[in-house]
mmCIF file of the N, C-alpha and C atoms, coordinates in Angstrom:
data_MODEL
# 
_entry.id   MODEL 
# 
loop_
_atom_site.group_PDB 
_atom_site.id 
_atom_site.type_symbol 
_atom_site.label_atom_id 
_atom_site.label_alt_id 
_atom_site.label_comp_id 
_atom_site.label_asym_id 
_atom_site.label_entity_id 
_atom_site.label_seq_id 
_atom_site.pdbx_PDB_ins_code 
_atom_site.Cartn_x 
_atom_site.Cartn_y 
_atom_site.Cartn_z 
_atom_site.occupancy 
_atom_site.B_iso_or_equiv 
_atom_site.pdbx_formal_charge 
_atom_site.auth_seq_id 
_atom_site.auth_comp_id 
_atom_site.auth_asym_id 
_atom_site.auth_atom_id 
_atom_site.pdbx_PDB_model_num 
ATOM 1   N N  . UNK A 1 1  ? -58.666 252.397 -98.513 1.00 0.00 ? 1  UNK A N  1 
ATOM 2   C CA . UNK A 1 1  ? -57.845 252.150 -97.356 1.00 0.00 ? 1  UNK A CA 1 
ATOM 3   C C  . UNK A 1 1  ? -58.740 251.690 -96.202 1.00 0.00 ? 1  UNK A C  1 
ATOM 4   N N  . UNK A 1 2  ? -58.577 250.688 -95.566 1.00 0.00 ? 2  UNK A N  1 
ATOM 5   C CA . UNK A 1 2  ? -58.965 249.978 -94.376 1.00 0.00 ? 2  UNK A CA 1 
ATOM 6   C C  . UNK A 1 2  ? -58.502 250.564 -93.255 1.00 0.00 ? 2  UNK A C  1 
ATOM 7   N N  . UNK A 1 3  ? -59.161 251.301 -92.708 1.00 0.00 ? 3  UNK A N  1 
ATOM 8   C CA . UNK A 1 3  ? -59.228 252.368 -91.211 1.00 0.00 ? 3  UNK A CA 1 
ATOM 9   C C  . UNK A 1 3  ? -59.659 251.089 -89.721 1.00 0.00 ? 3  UNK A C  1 
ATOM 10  N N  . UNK A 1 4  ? -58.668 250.678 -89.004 1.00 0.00 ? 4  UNK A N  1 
ATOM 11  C CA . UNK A 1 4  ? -59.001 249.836 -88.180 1.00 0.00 ? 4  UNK A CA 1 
ATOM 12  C C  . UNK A 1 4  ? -59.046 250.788 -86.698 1.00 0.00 ? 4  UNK A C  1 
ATOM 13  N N  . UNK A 1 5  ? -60.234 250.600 -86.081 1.00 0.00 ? 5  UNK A N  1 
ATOM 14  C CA . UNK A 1 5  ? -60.062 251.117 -84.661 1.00 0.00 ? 5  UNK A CA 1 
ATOM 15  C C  . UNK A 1 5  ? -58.998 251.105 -83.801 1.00 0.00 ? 5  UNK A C  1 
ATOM 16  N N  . UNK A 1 6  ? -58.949 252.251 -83.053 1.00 0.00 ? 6  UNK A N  1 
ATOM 17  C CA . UNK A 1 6  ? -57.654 251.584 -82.199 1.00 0.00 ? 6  UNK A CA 1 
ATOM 18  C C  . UNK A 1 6  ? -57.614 250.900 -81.395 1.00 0.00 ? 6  UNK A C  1 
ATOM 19  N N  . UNK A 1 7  ? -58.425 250.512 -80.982 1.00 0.00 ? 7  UNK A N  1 
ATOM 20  C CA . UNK A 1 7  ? -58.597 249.233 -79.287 1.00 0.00 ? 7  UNK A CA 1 
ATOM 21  C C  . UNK A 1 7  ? -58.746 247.988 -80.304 1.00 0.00 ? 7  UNK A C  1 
ATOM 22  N N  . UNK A 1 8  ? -58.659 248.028 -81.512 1.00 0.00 ? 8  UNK A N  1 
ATOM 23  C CA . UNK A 1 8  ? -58.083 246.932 -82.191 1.00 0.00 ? 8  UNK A CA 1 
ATOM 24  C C  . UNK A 1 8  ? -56.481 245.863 -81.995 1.00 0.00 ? 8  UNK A C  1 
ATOM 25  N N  . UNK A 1 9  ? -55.958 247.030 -81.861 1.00 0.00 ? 9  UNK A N  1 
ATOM 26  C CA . UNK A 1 9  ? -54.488 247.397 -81.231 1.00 0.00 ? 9  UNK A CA 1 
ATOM 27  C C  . UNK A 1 9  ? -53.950 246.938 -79.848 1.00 0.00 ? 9  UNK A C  1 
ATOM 28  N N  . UNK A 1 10 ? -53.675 245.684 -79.477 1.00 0.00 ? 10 UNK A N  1 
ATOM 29  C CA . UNK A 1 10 ? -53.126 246.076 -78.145 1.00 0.00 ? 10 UNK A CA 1 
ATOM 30  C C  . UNK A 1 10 ? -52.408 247.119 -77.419 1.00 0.00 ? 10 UNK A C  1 
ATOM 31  N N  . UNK A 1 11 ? -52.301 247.149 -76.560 1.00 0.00 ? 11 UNK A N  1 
ATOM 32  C CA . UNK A 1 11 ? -51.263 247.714 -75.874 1.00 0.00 ? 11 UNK A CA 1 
ATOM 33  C C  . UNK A 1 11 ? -51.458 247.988 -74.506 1.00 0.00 ? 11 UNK A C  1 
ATOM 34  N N  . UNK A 1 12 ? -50.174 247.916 -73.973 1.00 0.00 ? 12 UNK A N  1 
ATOM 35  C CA . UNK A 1 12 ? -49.818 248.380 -72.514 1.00 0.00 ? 12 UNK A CA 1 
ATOM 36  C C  . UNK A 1 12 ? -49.677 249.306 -71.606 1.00 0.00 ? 12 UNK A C  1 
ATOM 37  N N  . UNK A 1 13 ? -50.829 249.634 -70.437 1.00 0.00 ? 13 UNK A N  1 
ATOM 38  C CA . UNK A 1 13 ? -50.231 251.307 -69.887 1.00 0.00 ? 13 UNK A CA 1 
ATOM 39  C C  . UNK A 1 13 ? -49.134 250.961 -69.280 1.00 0.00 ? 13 UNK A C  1 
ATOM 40  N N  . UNK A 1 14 ? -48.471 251.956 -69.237 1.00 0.00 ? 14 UNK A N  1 
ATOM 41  C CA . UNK A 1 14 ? -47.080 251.521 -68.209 1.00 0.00 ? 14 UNK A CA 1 
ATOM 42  C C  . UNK A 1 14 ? -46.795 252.965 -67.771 1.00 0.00 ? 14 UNK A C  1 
ATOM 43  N N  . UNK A 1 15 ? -47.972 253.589 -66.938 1.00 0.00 ? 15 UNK A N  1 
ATOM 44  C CA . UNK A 1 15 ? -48.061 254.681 -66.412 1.00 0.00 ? 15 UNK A CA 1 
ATOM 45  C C  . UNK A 1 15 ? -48.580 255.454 -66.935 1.00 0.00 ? 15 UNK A C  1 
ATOM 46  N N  . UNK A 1 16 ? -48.018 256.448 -68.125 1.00 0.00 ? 16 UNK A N  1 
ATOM 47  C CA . UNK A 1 16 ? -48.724 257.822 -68.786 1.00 0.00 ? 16 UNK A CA 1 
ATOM 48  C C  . UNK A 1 16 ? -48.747 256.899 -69.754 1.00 0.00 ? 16 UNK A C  1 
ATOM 49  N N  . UNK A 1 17 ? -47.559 256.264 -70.199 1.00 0.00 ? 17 UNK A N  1 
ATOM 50  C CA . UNK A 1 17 ? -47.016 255.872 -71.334 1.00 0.00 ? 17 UNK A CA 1 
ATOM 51  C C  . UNK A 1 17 ? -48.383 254.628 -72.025 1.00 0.00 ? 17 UNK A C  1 
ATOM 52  N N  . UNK A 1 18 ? -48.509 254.486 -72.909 1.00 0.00 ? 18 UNK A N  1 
ATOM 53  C CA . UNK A 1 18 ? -48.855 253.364 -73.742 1.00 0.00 ? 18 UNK A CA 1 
ATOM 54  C C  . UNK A 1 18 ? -47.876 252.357 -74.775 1.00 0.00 ? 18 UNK A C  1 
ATOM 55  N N  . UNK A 1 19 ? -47.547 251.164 -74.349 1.00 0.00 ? 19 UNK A N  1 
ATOM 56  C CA . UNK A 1 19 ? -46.908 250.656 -75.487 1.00 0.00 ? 19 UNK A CA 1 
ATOM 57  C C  . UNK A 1 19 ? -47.297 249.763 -76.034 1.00 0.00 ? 19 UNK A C  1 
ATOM 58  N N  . UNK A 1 20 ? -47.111 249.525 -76.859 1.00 0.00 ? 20 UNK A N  1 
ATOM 59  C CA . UNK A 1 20 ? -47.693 248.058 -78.008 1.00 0.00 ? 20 UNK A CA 1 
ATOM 60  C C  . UNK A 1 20 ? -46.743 246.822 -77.709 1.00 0.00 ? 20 UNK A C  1 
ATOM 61  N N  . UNK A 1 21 ? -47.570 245.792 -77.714 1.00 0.00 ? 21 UNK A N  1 
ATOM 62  C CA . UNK A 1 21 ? -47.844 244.523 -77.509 1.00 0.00 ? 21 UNK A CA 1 
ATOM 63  C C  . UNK A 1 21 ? -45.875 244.531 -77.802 1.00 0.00 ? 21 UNK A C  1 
ATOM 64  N N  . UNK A 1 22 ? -45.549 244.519 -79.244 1.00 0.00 ? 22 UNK A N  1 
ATOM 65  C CA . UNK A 1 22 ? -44.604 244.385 -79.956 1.00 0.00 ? 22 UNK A CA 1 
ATOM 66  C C  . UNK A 1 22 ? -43.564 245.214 -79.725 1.00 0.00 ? 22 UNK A C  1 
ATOM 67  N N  . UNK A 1 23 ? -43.755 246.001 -78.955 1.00 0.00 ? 23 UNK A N  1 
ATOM 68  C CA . UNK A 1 23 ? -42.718 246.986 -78.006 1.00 0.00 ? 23 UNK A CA 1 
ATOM 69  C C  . UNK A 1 23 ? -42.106 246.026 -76.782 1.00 0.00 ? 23 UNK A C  1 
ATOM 70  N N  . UNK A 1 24 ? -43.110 245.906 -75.834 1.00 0.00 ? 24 UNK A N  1 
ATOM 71  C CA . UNK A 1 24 ? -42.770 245.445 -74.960 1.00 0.00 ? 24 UNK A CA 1 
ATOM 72  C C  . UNK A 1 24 ? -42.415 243.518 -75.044 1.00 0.00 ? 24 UNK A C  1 
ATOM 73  N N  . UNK A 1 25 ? -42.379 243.324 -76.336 1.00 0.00 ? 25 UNK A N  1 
ATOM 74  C CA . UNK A 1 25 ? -41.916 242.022 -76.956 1.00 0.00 ? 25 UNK A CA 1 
ATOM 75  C C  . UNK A 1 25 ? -40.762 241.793 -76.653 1.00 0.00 ? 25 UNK A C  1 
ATOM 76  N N  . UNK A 1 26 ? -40.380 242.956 -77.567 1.00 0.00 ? 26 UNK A N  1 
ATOM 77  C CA . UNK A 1 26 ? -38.716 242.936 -77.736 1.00 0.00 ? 26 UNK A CA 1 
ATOM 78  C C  . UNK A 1 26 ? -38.189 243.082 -76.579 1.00 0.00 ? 26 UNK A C  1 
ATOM 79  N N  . UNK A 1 27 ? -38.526 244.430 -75.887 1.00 0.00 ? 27 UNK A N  1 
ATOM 80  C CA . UNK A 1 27 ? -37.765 244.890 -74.662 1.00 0.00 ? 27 UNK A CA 1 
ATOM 81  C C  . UNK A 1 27 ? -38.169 243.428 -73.690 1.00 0.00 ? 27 UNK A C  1 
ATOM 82  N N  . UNK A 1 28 ? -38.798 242.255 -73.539 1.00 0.00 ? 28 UNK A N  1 
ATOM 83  C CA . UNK A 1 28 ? -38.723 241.454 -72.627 1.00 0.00 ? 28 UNK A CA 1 
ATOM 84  C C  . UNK A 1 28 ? -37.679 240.391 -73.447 1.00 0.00 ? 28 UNK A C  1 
ATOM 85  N N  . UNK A 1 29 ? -37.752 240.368 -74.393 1.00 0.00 ? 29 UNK A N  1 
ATOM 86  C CA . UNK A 1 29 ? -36.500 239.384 -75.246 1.00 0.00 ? 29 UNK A CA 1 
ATOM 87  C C  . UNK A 1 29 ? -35.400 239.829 -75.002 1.00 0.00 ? 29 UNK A C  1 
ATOM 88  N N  . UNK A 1 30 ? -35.184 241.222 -75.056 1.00 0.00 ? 30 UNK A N  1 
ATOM 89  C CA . UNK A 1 30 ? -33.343 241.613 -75.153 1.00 0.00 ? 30 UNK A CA 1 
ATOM 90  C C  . UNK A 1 30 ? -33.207 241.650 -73.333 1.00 0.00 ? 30 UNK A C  1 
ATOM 91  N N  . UNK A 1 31 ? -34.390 241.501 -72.429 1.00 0.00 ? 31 UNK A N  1 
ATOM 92  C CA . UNK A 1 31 ? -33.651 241.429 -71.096 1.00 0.00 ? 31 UNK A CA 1 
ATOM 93  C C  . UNK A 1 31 ? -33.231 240.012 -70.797 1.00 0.00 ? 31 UNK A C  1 
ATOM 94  N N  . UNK A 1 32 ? -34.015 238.880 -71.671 1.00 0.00 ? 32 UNK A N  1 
ATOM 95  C CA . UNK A 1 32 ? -34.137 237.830 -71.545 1.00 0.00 ? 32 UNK A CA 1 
ATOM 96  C C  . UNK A 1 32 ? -32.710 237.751 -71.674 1.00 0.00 ? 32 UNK A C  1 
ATOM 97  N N  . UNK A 1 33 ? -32.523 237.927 -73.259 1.00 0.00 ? 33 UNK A N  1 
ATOM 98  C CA . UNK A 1 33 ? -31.165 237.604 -73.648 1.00 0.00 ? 33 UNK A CA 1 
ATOM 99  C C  . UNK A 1 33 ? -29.913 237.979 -72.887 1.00 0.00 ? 33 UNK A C  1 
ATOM 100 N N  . UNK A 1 34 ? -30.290 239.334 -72.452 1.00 0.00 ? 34 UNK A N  1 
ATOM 101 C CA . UNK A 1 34 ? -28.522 239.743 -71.597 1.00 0.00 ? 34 UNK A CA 1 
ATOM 102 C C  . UNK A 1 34 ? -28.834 238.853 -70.159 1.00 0.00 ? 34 UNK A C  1 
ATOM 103 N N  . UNK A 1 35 ? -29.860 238.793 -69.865 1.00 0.00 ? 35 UNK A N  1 
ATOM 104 C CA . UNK A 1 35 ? -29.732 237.995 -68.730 1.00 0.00 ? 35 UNK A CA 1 
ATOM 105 C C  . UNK A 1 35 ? -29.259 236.686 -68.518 1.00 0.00 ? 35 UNK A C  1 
ATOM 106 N N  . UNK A 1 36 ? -29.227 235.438 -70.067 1.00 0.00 ? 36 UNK A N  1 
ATOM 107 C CA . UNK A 1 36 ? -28.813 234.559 -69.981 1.00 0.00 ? 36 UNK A CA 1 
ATOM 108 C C  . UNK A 1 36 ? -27.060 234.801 -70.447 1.00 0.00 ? 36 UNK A C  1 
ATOM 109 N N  . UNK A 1 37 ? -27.295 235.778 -71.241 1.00 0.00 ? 37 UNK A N  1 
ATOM 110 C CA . UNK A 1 37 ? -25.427 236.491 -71.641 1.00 0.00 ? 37 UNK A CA 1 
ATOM 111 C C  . UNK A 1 37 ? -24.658 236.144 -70.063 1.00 0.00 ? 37 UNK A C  1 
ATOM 112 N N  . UNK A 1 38 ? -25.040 236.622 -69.373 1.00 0.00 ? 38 UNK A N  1 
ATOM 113 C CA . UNK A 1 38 ? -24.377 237.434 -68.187 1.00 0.00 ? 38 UNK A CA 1 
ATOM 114 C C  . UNK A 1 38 ? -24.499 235.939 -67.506 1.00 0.00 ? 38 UNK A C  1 
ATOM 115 N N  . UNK A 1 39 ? -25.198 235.410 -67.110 1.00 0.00 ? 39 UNK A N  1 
ATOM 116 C CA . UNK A 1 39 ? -25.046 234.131 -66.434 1.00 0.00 ? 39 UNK A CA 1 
ATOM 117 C C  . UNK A 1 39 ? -24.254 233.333 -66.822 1.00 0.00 ? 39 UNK A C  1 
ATOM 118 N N  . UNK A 1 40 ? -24.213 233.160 -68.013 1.00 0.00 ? 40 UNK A N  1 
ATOM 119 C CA . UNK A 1 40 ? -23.129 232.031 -69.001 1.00 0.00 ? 40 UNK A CA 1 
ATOM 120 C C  . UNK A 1 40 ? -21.818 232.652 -68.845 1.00 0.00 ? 40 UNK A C  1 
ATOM 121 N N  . UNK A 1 41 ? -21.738 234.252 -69.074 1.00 0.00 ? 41 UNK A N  1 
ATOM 122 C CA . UNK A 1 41 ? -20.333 234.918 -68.675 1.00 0.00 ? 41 UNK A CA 1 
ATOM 123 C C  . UNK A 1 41 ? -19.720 234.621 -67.157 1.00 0.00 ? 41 UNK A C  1 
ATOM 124 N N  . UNK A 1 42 ? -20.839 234.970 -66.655 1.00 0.00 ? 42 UNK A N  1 
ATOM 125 C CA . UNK A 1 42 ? -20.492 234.713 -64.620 1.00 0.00 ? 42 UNK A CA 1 
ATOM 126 C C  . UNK A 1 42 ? -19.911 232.750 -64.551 1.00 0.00 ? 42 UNK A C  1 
ATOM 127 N N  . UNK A 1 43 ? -20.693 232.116 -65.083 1.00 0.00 ? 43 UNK A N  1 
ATOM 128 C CA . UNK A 1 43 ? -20.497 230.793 -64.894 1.00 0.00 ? 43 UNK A CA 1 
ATOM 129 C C  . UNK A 1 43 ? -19.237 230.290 -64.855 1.00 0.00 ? 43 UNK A C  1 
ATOM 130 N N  . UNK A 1 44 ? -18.886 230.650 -66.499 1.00 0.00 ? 44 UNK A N  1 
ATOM 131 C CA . UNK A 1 44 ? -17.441 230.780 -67.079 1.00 0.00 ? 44 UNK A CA 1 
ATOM 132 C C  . UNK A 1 44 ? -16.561 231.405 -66.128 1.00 0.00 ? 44 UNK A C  1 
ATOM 133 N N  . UNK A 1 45 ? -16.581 232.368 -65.890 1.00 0.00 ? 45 UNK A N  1 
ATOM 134 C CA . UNK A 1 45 ? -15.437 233.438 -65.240 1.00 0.00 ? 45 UNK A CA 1 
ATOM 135 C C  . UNK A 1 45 ? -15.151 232.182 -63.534 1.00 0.00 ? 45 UNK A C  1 
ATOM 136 N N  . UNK A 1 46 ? -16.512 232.141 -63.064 1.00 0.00 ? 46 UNK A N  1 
ATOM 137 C CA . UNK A 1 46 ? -16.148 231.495 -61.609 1.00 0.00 ? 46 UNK A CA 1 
ATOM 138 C C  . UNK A 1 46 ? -15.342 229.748 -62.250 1.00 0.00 ? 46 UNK A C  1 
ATOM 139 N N  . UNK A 1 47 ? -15.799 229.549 -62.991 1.00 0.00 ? 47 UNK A N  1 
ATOM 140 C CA . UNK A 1 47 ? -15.438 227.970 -63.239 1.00 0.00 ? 47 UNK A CA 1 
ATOM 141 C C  . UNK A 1 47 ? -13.818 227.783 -63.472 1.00 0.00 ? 47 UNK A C  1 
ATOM 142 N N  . UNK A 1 48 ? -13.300 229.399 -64.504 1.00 0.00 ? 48 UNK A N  1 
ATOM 143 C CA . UNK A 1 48 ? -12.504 229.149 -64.903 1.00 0.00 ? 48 UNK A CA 1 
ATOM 144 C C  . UNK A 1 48 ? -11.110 229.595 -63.587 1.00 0.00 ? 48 UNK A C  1 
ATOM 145 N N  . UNK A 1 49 ? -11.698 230.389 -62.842 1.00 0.00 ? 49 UNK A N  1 
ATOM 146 C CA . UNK A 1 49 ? -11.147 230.487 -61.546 1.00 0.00 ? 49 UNK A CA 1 
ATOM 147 C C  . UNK A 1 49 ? -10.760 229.524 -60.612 1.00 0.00 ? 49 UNK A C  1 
ATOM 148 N N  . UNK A 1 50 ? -11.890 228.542 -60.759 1.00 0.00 ? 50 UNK A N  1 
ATOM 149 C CA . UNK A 1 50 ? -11.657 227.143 -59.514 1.00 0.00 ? 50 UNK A CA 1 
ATOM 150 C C  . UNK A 1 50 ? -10.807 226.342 -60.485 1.00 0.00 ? 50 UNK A C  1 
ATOM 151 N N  . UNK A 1 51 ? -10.383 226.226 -61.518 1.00 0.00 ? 51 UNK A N  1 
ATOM 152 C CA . UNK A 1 51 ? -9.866  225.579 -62.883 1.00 0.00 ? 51 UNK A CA 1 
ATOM 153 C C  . UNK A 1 51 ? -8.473  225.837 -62.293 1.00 0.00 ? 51 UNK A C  1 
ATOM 154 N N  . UNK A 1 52 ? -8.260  227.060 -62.301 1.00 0.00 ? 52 UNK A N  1 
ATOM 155 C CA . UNK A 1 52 ? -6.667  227.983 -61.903 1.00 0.00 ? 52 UNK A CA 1 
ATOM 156 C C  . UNK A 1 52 ? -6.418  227.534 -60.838 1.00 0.00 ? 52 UNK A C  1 
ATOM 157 N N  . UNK A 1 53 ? -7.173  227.779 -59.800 1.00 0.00 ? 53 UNK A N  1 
ATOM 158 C CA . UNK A 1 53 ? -7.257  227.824 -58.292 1.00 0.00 ? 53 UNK A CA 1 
ATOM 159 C C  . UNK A 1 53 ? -6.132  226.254 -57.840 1.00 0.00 ? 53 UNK A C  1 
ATOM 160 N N  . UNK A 1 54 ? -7.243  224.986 -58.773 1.00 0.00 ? 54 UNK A N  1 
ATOM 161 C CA . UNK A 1 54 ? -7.115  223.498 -58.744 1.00 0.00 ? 54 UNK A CA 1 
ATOM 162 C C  . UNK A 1 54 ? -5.593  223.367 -59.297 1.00 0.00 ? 54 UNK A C  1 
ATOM 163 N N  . UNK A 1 55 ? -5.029  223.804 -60.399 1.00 0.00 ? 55 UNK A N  1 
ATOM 164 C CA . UNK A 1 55 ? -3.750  223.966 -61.110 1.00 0.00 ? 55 UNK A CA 1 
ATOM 165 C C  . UNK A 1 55 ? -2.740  224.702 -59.959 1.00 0.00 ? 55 UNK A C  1 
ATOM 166 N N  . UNK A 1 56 ? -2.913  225.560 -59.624 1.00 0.00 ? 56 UNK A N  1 
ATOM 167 C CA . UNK A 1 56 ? -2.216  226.080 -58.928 1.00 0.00 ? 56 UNK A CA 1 
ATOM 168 C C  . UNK A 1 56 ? -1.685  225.436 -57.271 1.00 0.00 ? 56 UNK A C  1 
ATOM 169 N N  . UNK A 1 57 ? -2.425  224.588 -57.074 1.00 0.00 ? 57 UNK A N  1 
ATOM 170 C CA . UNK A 1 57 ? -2.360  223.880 -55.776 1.00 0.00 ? 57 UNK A CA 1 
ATOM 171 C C  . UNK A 1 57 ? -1.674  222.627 -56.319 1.00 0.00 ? 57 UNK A C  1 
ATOM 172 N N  . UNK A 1 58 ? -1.478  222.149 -56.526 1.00 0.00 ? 58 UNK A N  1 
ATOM 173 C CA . UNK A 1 58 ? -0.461  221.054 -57.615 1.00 0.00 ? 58 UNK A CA 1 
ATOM 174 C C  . UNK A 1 58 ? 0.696   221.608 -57.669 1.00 0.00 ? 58 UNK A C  1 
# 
């Protein structure tokens, strides 16, 4: 078995805490992702409002 050091290892302090490279991967991908979720939702919702808004004045 191949015993690799640990400062082989990245990782991140993030106070007490230590996390790996591949921790804080994901957790910046899934903020990525709801963050573009939520913009595309907001976009929609206001667009489809001025859509109504425009119909309704007619």
């Amino acid at each position: 078995m191949i015993e690799l050091p640990y400062s082989y290892f990245l990782s991140i302090a993030f106070g007490e805490i230590e996390l790996s490279t591949t921790t804080v991967s994901i957790l910046i991908g899934i903020s990525v992702f709801i963050f573009i979720a939520v913009g595309i939702s907001s976009f929609s919702l206001i667009r489809s409002t001025l859509l109504s808004d425009e119909e309704n004045e007619n």
